[in-house]
C-alpha positions in Angstrom: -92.0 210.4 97.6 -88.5 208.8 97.4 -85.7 210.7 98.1 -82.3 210.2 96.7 -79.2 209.6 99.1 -78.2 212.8 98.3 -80.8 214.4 100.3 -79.9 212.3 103.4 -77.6 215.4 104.7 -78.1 218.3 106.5 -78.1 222.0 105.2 -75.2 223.2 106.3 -73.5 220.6 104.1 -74.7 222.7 100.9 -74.6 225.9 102.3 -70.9 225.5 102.9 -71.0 223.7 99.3 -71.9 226.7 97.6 -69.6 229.2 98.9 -66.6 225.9 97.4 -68.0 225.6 94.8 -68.8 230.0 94.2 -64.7 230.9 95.2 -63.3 227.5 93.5 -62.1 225.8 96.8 -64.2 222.4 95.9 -62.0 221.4 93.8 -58.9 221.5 96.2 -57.7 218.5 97.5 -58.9 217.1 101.1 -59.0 214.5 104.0 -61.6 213.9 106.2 -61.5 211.2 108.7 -64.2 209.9 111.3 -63.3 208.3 114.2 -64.4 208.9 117.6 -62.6 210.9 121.0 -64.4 209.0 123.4 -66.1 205.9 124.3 -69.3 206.1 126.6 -68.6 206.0 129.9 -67.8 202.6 131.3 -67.1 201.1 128.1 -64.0 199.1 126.9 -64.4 199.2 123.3 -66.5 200.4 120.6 -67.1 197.6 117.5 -67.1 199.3 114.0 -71.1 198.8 112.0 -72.2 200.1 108.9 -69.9 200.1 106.5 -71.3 197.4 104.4 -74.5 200.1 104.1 -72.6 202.9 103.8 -70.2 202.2 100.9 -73.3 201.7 98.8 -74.9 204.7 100.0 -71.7 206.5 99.5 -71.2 205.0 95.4 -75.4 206.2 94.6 -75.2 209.4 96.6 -76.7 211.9 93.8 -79.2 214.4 93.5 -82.4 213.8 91.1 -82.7 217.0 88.9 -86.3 217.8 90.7 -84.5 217.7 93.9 -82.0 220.2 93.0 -84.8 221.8 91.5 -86.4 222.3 95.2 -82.9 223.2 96.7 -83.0 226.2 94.6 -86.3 227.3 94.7 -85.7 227.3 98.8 -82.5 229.0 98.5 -80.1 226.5 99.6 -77.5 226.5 96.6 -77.2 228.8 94.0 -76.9 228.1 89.8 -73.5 227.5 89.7 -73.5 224.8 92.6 -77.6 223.4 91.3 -75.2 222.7 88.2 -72.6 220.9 89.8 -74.8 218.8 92.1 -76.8 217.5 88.7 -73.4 216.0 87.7 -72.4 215.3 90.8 -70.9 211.4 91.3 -68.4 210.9 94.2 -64.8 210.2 92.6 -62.8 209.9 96.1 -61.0 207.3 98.3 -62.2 205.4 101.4 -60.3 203.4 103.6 -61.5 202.3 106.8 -61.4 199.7 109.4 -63.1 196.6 108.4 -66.7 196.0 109.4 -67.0 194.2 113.0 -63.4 195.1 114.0 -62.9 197.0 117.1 -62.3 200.8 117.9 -60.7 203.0 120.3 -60.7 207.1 121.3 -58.6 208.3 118.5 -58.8 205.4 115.9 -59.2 206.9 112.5 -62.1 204.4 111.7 -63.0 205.6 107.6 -60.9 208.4 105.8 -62.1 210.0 102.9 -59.5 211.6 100.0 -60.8 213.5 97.5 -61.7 217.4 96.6 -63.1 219.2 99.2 -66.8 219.7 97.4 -67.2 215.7 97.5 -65.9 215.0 101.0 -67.7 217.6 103.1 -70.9 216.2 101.7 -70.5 212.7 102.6 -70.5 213.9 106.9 -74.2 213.3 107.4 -74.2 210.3 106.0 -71.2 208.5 107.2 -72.1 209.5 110.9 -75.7 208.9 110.5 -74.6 205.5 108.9 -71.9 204.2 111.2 -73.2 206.0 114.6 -76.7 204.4 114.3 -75.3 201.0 113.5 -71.8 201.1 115.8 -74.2 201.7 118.8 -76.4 198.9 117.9 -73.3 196.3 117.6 -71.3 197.6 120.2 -74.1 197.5 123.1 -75.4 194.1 121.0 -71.3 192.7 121.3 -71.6 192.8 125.0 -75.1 190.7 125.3 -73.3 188.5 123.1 -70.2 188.1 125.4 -72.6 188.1 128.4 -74.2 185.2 126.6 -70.8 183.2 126.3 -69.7 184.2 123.4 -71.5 183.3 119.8 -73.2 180.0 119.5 -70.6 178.9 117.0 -67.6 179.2 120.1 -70.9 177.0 122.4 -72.4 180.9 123.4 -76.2 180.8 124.0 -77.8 181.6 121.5 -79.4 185.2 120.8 -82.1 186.1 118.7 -82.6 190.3 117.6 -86.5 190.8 118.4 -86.1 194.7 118.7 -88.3 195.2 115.4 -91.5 197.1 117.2 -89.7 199.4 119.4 -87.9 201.0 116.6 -88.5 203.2 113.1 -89.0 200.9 110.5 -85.7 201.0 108.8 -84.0 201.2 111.2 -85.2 197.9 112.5 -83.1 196.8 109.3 -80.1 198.2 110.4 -80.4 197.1 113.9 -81.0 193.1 112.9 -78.0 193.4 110.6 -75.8 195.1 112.9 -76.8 192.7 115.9 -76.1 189.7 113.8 -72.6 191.2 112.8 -71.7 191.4 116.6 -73.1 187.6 117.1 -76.3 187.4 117.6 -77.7 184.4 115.7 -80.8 185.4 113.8 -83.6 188.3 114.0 -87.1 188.2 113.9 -86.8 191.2 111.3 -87.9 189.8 107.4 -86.4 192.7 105.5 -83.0 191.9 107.4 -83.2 188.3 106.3 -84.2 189.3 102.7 -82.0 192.4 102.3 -78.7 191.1 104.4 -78.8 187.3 104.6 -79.6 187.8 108.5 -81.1 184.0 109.7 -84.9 184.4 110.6 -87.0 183.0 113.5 -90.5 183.2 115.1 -93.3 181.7 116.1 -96.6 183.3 118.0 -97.5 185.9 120.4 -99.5 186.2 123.3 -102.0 187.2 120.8 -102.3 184.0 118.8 -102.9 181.8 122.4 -105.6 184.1 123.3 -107.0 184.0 119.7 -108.1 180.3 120.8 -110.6 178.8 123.4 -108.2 177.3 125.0 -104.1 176.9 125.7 -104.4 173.6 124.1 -105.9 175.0 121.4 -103.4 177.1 120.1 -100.6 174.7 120.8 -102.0 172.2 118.2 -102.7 174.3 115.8 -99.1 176.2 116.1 -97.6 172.5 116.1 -100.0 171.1 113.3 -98.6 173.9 110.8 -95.0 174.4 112.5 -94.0 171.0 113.5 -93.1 169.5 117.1 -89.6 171.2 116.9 -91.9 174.7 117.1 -91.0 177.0 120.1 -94.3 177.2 122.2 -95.0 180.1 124.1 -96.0 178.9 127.4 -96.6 182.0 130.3 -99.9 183.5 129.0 -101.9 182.1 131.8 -99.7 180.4 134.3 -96.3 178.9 133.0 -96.3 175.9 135.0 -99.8 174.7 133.4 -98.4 175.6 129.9 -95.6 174.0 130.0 -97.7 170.7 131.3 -100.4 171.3 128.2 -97.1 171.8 125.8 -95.8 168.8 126.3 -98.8 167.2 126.6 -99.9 168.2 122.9 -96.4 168.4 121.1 -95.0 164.9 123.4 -92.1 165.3 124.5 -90.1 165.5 121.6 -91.0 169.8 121.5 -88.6 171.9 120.6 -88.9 174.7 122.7 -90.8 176.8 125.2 -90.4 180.5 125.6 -91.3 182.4 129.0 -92.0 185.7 128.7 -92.4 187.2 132.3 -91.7 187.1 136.1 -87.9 186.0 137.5 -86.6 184.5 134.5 -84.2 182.5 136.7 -86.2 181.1 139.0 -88.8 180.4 136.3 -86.3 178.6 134.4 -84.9 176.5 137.0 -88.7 175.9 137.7 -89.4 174.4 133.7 -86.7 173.1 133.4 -87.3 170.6 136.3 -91.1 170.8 135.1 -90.1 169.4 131.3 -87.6 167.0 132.6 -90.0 165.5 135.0 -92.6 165.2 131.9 -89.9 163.4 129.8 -89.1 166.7 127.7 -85.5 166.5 128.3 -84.4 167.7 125.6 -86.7 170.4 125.0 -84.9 174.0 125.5 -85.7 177.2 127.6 -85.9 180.6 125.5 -86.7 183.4 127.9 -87.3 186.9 126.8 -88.4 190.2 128.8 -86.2 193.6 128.8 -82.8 191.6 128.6 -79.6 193.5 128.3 -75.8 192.6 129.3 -76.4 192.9 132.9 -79.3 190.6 133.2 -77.5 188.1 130.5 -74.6 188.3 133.3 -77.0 187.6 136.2 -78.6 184.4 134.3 -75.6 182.7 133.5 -76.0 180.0 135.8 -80.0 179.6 135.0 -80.7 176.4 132.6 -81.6 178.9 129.7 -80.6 177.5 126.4 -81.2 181.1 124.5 -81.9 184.5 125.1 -84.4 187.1 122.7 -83.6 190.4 123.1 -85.6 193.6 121.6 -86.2 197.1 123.5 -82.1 196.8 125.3 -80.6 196.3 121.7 -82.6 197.9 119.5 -83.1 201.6 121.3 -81.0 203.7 123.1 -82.2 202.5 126.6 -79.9 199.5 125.5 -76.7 201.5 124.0 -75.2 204.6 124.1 -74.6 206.8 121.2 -71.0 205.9 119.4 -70.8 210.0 119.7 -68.1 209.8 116.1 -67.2 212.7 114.3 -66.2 213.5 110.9 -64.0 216.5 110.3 -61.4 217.5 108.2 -57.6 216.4 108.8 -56.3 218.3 105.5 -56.6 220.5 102.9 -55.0 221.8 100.0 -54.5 225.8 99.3 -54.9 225.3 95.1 -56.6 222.5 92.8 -53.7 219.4 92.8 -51.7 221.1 95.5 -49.7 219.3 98.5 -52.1 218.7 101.1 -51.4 220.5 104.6 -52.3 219.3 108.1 -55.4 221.3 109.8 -57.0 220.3 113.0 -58.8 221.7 115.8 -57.7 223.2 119.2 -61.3 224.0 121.0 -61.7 222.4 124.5 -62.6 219.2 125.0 -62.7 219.1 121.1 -59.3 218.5 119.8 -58.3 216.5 116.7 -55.0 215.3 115.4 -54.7 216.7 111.8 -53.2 215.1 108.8 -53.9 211.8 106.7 -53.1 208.7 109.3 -52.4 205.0 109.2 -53.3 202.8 112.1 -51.5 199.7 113.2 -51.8 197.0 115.6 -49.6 194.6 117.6 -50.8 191.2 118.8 -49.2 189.5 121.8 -49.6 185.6 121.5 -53.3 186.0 119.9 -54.4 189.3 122.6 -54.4 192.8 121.0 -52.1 195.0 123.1 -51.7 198.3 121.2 -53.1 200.9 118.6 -51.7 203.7 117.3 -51.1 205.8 114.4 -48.7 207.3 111.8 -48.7 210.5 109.8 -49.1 210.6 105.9 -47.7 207.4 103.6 -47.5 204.1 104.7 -44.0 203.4 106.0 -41.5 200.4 107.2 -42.5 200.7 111.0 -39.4 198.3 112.1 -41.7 197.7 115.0 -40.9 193.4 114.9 -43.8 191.0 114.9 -47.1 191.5 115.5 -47.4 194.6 114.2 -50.4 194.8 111.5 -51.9 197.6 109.6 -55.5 197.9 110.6 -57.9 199.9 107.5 -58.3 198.2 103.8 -59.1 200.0 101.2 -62.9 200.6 100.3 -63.5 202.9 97.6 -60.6 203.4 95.0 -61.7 206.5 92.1 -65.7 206.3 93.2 -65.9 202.6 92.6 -66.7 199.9 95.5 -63.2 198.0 96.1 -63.9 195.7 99.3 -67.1 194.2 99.8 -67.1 191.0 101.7 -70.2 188.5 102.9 -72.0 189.3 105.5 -70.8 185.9 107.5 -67.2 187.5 106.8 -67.5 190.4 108.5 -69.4 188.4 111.9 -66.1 186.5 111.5 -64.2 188.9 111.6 -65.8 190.8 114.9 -65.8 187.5 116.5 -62.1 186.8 116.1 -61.8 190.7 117.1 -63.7 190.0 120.0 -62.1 187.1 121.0 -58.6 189.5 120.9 -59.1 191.4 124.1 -58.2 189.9 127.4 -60.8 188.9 129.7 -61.4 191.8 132.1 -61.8 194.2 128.9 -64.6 191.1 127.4 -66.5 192.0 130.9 -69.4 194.1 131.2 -68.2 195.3 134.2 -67.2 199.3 133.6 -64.1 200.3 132.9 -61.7 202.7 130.8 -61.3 202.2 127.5 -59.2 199.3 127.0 -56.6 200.9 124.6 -56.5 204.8 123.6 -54.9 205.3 120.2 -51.7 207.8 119.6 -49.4 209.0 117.5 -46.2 207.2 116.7 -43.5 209.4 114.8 -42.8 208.3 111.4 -39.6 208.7 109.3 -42.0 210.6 106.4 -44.7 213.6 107.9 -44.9 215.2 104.2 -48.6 215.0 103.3 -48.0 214.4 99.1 -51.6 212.9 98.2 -52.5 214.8 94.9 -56.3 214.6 93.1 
């Protein structure tokens, strides 16, 4: 049975829906922002996923009259909220930071403006949206920078193979999300189809033990996929399938991928194997439980690219992102000022009030973030100074919505920003943590 967007929340979300939309406080203006208060431990930077699914999500999210139907029958909302989720359309603001751009503790990564009934019910989805996919890219930016960067800056390439160790959807998310942090293409179809995410494959163990012999299986992979096919080459012993490889493809063969035992000696061992059997130009693809660390430890190994599945694609390979959502202002009356609210609980605290974020640059190196409270304002802060969020939704309607190959752009140049010890894998404090710079004008004015 499909179920609409507006489903994708938790209970609580309606619960406290109904008691604003019951008194009349849904309709007072409000500010929510998400944005995280930490990084996981021994990171240096968190990079921003999702939004490109999440805007979309955020534009459809209604309820189908048969749904609203069920949330009344179990008691969730009452008649006067069942009637105002039928109509329901969100009519709000986002900005946020751009897709693939960098974050910080504290930066306020997607703010939502509009009345109180609309924003609290977007929480469930933003987080689910942006944590799921800011883990995936963040843990996937590091393989990438362990790899030497994307293949476009001479990086090895990477290739997103996580598909089978996930749900199914979110094996969508994670190939789109790993190609935004670099990677170079997925094994996942509905990624290519869906996002524009390059695809790649060619056989599994499976298909060279489908056949009486190695040899076999190699011609008939290279009679339908050409000799520039990657051959799969350590189901019996790797040394005798690279030799029956070449032997069938000549030495013109694209590639070979092992699969098993110490990737760097076994690739030091092909590689002198293929060139000794003419296959010079043939290149190593290794796969087998790869994550930043090992990438770092194979450096030096003549491995031409890397495909990575269970470390990107499940939390074994990332933390969680851990951002919140919670309301940074509120108004007291329907088209009333806003005022700031935030919480004080330990080890919980937020900053309340509407915020802009800013940046300054250094000669090309990012070197600062922080923040000012309510309308945008002449900073006087000299060059390199740069606001950081775009607008994303203006009245309901989708406002910024660029190409896919855009926004891997943009998280390469991001990337390419830091200075080198906070590029490392090695752990370490976040690189930057985002505060609060005074601003001439504190007055929260924003009316809806």
């Amino acid at each position: 049975m499909p179920t609409s967007t507006g489903l994708l929340t938790d209970r609580y979300e309606l619960t406290m829906l109904t008691s604003f939309v019951t008194d009349g406080t849904a309709e007072h203006p409000a500010v929510f922002e998400a944005f995280a208060r930490r990084l996981p431990d021994g990171r240096r930077y968190g990079v921003l996923a999702g939004l490109g699914r999440l805007l979309p999500l955020i534009a459809d999210f209604t309820f189908a009259d048969d749904e609203v139907d069920w949330l009344l029958e179990q008691g969730v909302v009452n008649d006067v909220t069942a009637d105002y989720l039928r109509a329901f359309r969100f009519s709000g603001d986002v900005d946020a930071y751009p897709e693939g751009d960098l974050y910080f503790p504290g930066s306020p990564i997607l703010t939502v403006r509009g009345t109180l009934g609309e924003c609290v019910l977007l929480e469930t989805l933003v987080l689910s949206v942006l944590n799921h996919d800011s883990a995936i890219a963040s843990a996937a930016a590091r393989m990438v920078l362990a790899a030497g960067g994307p293949p476009e800056d001479g990086g090895r390439p990477l290739v997103e193979m996580g598909s089978r160790r996930t749900q199914e959807e979110s094996a969508v998310a994670v190939a789109r999300a790993a190609y935004v942090a670099g990677f170079a293409s997925s094994s996942n179809l509905a990624a290519g189809r869906r996002h524009g995410v390059p695809t790649v494959g060619t056989a599994a163990h499976a298909f060279t033990l489908a056949y009486p012999t190695e040899a076999a299986a190699f011609a008939s992979q290279v009679a339908v996929q050409g000799v520039g096919t990657t051959l799969l080459v350590d189901t019996y012993d790797t040394a005798q399938g690279i030799r029956t490889a070449v032997e069938v493809a000549g030495p013109e063969l694209g590639a070979i991928r092992i699969d098993s035992g110490d990737l760097a000696d076994e690739s030091a061992s092909a590689r002198a194997l293929l060139d000794e059997l003419g296959a010079t130009g043939t290149r190593i693809i290794v796969t087998s439980d790869l994550d930043e660390y090992v990438l770092t430890a194979l450096a030096g190994a003549p491995i031409d690219g890397y495909g990575v599945g269970t470390r990107v694609a499940t939390g074994s390979g990332h933390p969680t992102a851990s951002m919140v959502y919670k309301l940074v202002a509120v108004a007291d009356e329907p088209r009333g000022d806003l005022r700031p609210v935030a919480k004080k609980s330990h080890d919980k605290v937020s900053v309340g009030a509407r915020k802009t974020a800013w940046r300054r640059h250094t000669d090309g190196v990012l070197v600062e973030e922080f923040f000012t409270i309510g309308d945008d304002v002449d900073l006087g802060t000299g060059p390199g100074v740069t606001g950081v969020q775009v607008a994303a939704i203006r009245a309901g309607a989708i406002v910024h919505c660029p190409a896919l190959e855009e926004v891997r752009a943009h998280c390469a140049a991001a990337l390419a920003a830091l200075p080198g010890p906070a590029r490392s894998v090695a752990a370490g404090p976040s690189y930057l943590t985002v505060s609060q710079r005074p601003s001439p004008d504190t007055t929260e004015g924003d009316h809806r």
